[in-house]
DRENDO-1510 file (C-alpha; in Angstrom, 1 decimal, always signed):
<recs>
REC; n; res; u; v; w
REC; 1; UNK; -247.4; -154.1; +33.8 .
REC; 2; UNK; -251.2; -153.0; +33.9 .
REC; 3; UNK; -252.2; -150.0; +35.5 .
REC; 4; UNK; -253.3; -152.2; +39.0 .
REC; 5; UNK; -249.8; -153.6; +38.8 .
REC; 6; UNK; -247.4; -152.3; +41.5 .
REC; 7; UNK; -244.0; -153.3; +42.7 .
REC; 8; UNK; -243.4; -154.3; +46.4 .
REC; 9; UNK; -240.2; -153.7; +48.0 .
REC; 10; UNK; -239.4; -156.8; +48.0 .
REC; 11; UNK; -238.9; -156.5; +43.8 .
REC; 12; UNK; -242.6; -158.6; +43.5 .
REC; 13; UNK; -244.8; -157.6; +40.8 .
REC; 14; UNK; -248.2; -157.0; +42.3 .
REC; 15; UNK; -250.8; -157.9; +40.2 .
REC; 16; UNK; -254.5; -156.1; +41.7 .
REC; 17; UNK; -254.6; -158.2; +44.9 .
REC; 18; UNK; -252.3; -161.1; +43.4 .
REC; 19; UNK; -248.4; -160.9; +44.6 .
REC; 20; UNK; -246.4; -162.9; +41.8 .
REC; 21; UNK; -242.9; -164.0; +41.6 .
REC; 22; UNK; -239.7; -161.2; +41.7 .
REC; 23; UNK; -239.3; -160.3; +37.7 .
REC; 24; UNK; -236.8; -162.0; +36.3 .
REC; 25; UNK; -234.1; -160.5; +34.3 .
REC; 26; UNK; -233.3; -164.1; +32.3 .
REC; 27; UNK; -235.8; -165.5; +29.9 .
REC; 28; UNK; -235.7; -169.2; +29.0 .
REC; 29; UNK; -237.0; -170.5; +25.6 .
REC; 30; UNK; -239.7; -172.3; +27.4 .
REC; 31; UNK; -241.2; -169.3; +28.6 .
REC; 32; UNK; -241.9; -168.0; +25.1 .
REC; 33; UNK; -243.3; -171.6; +24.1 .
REC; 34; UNK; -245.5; -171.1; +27.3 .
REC; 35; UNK; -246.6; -167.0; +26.2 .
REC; 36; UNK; -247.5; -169.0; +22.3 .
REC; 37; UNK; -249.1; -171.6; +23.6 .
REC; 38; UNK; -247.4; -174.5; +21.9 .
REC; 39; UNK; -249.9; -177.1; +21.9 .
REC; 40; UNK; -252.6; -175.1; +20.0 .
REC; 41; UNK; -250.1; -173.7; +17.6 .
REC; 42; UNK; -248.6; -177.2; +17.1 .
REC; 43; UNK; -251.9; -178.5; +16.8 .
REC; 44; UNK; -253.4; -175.8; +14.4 .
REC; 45; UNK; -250.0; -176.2; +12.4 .
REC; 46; UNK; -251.4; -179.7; +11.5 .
REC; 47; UNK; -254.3; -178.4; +10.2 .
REC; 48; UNK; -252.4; -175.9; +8.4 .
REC; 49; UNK; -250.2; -178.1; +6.6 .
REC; 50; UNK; -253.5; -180.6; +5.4 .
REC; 51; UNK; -254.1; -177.1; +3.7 .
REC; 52; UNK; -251.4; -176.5; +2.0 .
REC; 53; UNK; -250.9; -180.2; +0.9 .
REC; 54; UNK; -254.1; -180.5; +0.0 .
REC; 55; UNK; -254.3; -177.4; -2.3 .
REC; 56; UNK; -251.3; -178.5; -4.0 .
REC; 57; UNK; -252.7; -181.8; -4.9 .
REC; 58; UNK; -255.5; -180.3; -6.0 .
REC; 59; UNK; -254.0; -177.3; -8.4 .
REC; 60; UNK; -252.3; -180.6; -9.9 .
REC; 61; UNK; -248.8; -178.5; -8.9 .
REC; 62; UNK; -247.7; -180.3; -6.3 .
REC; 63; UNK; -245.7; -179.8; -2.6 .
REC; 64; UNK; -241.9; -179.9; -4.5 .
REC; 65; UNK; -243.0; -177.1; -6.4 .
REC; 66; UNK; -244.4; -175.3; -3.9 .
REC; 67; UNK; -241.9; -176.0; -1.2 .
REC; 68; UNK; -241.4; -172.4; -0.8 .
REC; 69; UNK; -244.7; -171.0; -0.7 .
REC; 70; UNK; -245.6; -174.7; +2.3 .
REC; 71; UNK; -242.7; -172.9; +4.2 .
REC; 72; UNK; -243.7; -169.7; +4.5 .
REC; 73; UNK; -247.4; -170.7; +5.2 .
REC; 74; UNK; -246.7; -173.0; +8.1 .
REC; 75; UNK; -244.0; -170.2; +9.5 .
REC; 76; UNK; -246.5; -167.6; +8.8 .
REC; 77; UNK; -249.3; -169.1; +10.5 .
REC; 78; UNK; -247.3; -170.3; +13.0 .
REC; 79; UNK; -246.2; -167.1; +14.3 .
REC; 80; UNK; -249.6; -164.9; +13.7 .
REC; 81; UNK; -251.1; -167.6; +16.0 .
REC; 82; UNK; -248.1; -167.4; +18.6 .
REC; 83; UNK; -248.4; -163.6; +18.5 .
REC; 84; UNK; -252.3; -164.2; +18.8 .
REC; 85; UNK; -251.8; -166.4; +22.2 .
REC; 86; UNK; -248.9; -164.3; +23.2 .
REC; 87; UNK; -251.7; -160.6; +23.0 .
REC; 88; UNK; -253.9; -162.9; +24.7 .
REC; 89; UNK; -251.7; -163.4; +27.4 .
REC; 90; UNK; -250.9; -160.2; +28.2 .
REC; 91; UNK; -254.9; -159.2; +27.8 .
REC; 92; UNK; -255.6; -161.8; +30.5 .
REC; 93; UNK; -253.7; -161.3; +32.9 .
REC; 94; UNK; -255.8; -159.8; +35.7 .
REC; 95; UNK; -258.0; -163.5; +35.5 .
REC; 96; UNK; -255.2; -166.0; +34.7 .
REC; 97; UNK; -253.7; -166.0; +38.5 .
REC; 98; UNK; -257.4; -167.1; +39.4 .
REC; 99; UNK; -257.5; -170.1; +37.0 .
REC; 100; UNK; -254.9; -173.7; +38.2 .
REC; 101; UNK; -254.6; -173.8; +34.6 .
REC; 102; UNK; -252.9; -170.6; +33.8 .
REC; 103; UNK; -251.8; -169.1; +37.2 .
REC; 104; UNK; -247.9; -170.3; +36.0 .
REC; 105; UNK; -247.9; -168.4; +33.3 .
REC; 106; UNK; -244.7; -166.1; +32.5 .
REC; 107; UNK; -247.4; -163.5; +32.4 .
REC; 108; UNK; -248.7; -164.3; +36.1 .
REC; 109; UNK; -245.3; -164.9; +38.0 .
REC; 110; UNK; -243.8; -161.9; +37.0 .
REC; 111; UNK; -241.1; -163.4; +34.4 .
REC; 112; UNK; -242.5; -161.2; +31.3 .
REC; 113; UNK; -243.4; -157.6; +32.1 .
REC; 114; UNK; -246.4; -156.4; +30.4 .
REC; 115; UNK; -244.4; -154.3; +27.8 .
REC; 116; UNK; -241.9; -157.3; +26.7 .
REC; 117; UNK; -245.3; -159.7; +26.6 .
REC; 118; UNK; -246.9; -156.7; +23.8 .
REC; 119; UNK; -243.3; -156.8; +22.0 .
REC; 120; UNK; -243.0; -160.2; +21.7 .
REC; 121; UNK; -246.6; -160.6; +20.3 .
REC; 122; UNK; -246.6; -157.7; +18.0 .
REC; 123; UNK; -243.1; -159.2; +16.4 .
REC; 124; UNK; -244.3; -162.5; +16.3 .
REC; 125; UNK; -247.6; -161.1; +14.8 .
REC; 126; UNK; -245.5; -158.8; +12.2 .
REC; 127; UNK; -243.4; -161.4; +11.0 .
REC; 128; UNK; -245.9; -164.0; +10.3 .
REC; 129; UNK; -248.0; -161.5; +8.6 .
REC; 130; UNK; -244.7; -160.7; +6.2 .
REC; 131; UNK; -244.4; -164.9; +5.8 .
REC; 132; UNK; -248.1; -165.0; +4.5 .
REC; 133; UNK; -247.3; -162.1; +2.1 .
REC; 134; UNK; -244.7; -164.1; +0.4 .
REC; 135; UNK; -247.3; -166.6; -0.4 .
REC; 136; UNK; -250.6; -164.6; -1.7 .
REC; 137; UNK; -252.2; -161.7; -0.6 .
REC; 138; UNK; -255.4; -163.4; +0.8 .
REC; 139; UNK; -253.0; -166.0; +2.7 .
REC; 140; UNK; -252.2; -162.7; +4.8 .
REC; 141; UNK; -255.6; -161.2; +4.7 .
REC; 142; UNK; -256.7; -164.1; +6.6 .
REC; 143; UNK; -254.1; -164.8; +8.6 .
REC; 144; UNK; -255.1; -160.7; +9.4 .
REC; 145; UNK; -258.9; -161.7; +9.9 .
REC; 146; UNK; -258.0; -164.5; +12.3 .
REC; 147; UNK; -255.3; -162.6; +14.7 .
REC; 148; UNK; -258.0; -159.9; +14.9 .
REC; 149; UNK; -261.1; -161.8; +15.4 .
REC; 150; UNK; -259.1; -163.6; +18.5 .
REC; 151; UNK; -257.3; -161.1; +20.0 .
REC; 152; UNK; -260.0; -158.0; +19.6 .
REC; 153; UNK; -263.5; -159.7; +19.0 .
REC; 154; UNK; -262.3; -163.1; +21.1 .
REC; 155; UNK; -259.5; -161.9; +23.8 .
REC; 156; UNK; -260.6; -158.3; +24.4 .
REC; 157; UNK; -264.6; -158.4; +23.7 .
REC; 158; UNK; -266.8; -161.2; +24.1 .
REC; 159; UNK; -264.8; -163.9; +26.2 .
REC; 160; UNK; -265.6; -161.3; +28.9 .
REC; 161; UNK; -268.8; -160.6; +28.6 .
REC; 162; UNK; -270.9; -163.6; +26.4 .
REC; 163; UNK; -271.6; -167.7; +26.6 .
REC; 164; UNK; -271.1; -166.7; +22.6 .
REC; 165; UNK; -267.5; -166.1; +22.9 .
REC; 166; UNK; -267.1; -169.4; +22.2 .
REC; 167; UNK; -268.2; -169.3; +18.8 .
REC; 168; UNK; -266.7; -166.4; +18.2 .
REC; 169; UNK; -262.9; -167.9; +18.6 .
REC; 170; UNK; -264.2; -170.7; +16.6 .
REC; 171; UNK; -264.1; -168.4; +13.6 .
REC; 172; UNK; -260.3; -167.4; +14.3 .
REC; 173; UNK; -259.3; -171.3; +15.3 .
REC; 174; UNK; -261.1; -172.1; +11.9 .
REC; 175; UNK; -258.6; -170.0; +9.5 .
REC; 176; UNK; -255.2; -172.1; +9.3 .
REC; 177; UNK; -256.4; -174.7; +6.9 .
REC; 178; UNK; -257.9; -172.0; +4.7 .
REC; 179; UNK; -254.8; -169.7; +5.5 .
REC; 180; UNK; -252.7; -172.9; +4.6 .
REC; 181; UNK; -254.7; -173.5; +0.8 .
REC; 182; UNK; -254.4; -169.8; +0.3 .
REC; 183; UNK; -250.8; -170.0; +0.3 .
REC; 184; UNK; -251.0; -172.0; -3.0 .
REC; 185; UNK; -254.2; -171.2; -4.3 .
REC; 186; UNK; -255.6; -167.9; -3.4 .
REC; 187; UNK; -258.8; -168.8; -4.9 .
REC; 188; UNK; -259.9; -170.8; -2.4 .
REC; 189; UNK; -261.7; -174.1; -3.8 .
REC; 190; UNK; -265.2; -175.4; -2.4 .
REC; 191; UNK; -262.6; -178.1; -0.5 .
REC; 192; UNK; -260.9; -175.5; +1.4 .
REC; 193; UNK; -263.9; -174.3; +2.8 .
REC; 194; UNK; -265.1; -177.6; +4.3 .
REC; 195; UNK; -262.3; -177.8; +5.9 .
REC; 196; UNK; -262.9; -174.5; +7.1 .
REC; 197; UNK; -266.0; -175.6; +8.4 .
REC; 198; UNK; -265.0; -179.2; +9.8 .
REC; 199; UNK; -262.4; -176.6; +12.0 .
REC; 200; UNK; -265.5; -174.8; +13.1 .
REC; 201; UNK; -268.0; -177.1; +14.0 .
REC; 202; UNK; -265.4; -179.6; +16.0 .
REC; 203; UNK; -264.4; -176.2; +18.1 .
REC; 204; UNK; -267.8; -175.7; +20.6 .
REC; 205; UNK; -267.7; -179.2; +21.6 .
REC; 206; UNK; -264.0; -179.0; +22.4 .
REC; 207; UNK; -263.7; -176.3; +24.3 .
REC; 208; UNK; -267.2; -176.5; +25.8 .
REC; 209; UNK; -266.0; -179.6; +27.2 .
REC; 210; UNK; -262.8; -178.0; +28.9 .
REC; 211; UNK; -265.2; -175.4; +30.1 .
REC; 212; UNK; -266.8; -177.7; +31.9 .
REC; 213; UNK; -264.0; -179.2; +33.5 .
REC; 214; UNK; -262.8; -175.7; +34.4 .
REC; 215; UNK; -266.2; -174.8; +35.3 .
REC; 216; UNK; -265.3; -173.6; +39.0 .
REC; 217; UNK; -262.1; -171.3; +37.7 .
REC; 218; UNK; -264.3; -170.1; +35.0 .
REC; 219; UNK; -266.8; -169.1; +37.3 .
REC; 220; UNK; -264.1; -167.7; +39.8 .
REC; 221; UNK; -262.5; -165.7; +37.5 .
REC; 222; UNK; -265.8; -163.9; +35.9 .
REC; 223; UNK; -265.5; -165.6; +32.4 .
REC; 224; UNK; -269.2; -166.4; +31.2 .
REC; 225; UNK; -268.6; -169.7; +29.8 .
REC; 226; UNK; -271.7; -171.2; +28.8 .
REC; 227; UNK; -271.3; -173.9; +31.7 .
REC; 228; UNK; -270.8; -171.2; +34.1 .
REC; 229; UNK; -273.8; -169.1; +32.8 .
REC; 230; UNK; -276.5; -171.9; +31.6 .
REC; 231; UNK; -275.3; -175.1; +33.6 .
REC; 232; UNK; -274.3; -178.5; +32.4 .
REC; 233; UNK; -277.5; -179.6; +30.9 .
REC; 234; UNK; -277.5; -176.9; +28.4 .
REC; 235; UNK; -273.9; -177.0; +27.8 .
REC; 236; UNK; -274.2; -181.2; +27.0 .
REC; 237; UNK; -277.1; -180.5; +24.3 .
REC; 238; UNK; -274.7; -177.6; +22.4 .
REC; 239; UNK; -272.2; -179.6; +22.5 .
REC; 240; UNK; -273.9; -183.1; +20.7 .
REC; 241; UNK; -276.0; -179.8; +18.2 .
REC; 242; UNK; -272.0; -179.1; +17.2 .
REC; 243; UNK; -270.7; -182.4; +16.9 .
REC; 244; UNK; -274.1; -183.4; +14.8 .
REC; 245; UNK; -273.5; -180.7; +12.7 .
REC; 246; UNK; -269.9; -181.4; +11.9 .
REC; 247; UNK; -270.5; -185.3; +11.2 .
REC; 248; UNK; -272.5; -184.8; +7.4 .
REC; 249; UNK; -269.6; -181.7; +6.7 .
REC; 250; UNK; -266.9; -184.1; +7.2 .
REC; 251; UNK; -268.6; -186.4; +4.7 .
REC; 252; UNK; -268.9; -183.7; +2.2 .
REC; 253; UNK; -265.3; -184.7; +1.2 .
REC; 254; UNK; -266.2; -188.0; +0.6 .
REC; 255; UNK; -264.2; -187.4; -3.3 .
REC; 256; UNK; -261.3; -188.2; -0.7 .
REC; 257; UNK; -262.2; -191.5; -1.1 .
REC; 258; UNK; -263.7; -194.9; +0.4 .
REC; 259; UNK; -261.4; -195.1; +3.3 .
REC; 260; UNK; -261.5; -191.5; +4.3 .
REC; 261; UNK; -265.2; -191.5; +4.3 .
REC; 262; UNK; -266.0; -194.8; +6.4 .
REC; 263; UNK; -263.3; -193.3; +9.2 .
REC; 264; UNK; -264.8; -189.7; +9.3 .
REC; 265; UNK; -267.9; -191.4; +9.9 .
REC; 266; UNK; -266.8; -193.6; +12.4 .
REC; 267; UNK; -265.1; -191.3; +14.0 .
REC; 268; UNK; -268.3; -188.8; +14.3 .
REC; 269; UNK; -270.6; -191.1; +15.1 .
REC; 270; UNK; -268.6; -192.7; +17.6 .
REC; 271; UNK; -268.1; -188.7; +19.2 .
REC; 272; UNK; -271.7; -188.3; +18.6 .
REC; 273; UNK; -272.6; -191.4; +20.6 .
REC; 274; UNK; -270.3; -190.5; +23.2 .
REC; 275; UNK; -272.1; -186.8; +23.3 .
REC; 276; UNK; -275.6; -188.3; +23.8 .
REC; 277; UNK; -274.4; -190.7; +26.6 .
REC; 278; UNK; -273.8; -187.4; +27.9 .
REC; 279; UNK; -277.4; -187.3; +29.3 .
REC; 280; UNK; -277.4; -190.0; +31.2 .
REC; 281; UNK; -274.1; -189.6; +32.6 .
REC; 282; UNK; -273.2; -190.2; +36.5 .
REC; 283; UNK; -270.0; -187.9; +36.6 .
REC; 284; UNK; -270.2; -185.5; +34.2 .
REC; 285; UNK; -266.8; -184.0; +34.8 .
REC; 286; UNK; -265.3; -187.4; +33.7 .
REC; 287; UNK; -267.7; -187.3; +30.5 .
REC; 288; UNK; -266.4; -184.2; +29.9 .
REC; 289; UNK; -262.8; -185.0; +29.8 .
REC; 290; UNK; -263.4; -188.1; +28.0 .
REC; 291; UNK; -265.2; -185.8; +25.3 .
REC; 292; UNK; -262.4; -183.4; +24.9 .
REC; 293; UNK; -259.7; -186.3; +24.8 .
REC; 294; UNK; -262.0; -187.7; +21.8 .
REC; 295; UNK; -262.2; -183.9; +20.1 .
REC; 296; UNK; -258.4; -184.2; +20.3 .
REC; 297; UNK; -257.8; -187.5; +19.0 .
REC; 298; UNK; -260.8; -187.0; +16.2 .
REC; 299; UNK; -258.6; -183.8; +15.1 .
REC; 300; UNK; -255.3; -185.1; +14.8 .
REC; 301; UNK; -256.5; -188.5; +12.7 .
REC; 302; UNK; -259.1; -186.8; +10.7 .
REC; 303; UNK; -256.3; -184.1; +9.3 .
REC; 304; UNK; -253.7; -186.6; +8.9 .
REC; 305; UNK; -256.0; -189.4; +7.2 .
REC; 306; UNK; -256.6; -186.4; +4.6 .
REC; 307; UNK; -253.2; -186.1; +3.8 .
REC; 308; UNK; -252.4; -190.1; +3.8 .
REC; 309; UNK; -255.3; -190.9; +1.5 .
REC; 310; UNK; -253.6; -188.5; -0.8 .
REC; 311; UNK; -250.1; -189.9; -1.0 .
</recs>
């Protein structure tokens, strides 16, 4: 509980001028999945894994004998980036009640305390960091880098207070498939980069285009998201700049092979027409949703295509 934070008599956790629900003394599995954000660790985890595998192949070692070393990477960077979300929880919870997105948050109704929401995280965080350690030491340097860029530069710093903050979680959202290649070869090859980068660039265009949708709870809650701060029109030309950018990086890994090259490029010059037909758009909430279902969808195959062409 923040220093605003009060208790009623009624047992209700007051939160500023926010009442939320009576604290519960019983915590349900889903509420920690909710605190971690399962979907963007899930998600990240993917990319993580396409890291690992693809370092393996690549060291001409393979994933058998480095079964251990895939393990301890995916728990590892599963759990820095669940103790990530988790600190960023607790950090946000004077805006989240604001936001439909996140006012049901274990955080907001009172199910977590403040305290229990920093333990949770800082184990989480801890652990993982220990996982990485097993694998190489600059696996858990940057699984390091990443938890502190979001939670201090991200979470703490420039969410609050720049349109850049943005781009400055895209460099913490960017480190699982480099965390995942360190894990079996600290060295980092030119490949493990790119990938770096693909996470990077594909970043601003996705969450721009949630910002959008969220524009009025962004703009409620004080968050200068660059829709809230610059308007749609600017926000529409960032995002096609991004997705422009990432279409000739993905085809940097065209040694993957015929088929992985043709589908990255269809796949970013499909995204990249859909971005331009951003400009003439009638309803550009419902270009915006149909842009971040497409980030979504151009994630999961790209990652996944790199691992198939491979087998």
């Amino acid at each position: 509980m923040n220093k605003t934070d009060s208790l009623s008599k009624s047992g209700e956790v007051v939160q500023g001028d926010t009442i939320a629900a009576p604290m519960s003394q019983s915590h349900s599995w889903k509420d920690y999945l909710v605190l971690a954000k399962q979907g963007i660790v899930t998600s990240n985890l993917i990319t993580t894994f396409t890291g690992v595998f693809l370092a393996a192949i690549y060291t001409s070692t393979g994933l058998a004998a480095n079964w251990q070393a895939a393990l301890f990477a995916i728990l590892g960077s599963g759990l820095v980036m669940a103790g990530a979300c988790t600190f960023n929880n607790y950090i946000d919870r004077d805006i989240d009640p604001i936001m439909e997105r996140t006012k049901n948050r274990p955080s907001v109704t009172g199910r977590f305390s403040g305290k229990h929401i920093l333990t949770v995280g800082a184990i989480q965080s801890i652990i993982g960091l220990i996982f990485l350690s097993l694998t190489t030491a600059t696996a858990a340097i940057i699984g390091a880098i990443g938890l502190f860029i979001y939670v201090v530069l991200y979470s703490m710093w420039t969410k609050r207070t720049t349109t850049l903050n943005t781009i400055v979680g895209s460099f913490s959202g960017a480190v699982p498939p480099l965390i995942g290649w360190a894990a079996i070869d600290g060295s980092l090859h030119m490949y493990a980069w790119l990938l770096f980068f693909i996470m990077f660039f594909w970043q601003p265009p996705h969450f721009l285009a949630l910002a959008m949708r969220r524009v009025d709870e962004y703009r409620a809650a004080g968050i200068p998201m660059l829709p809230v701060v610059a308007g749609f029109e600017m926000t529409k030309r960032q995002i096609v700049i991004y997705v422009a950018a990432l279409l000739p990086v993905s085809l940097l890994l065209y040694p993957f092979g015929i088929v992985y090259t043709v589908v990255a490029a269809i796949l970013g010059v499909g995204w990249l027409a859909l971005g331009i037909s951003g400009f003439k758009a009638k309803d550009d909430l419902k270009w915006a949703k149909q842009m971040f279902v497409y980030s979504l969808n151009y994630l999961t195959i790209l990652f996944v295509l790199m691992v198939i062409v491979h087998l």
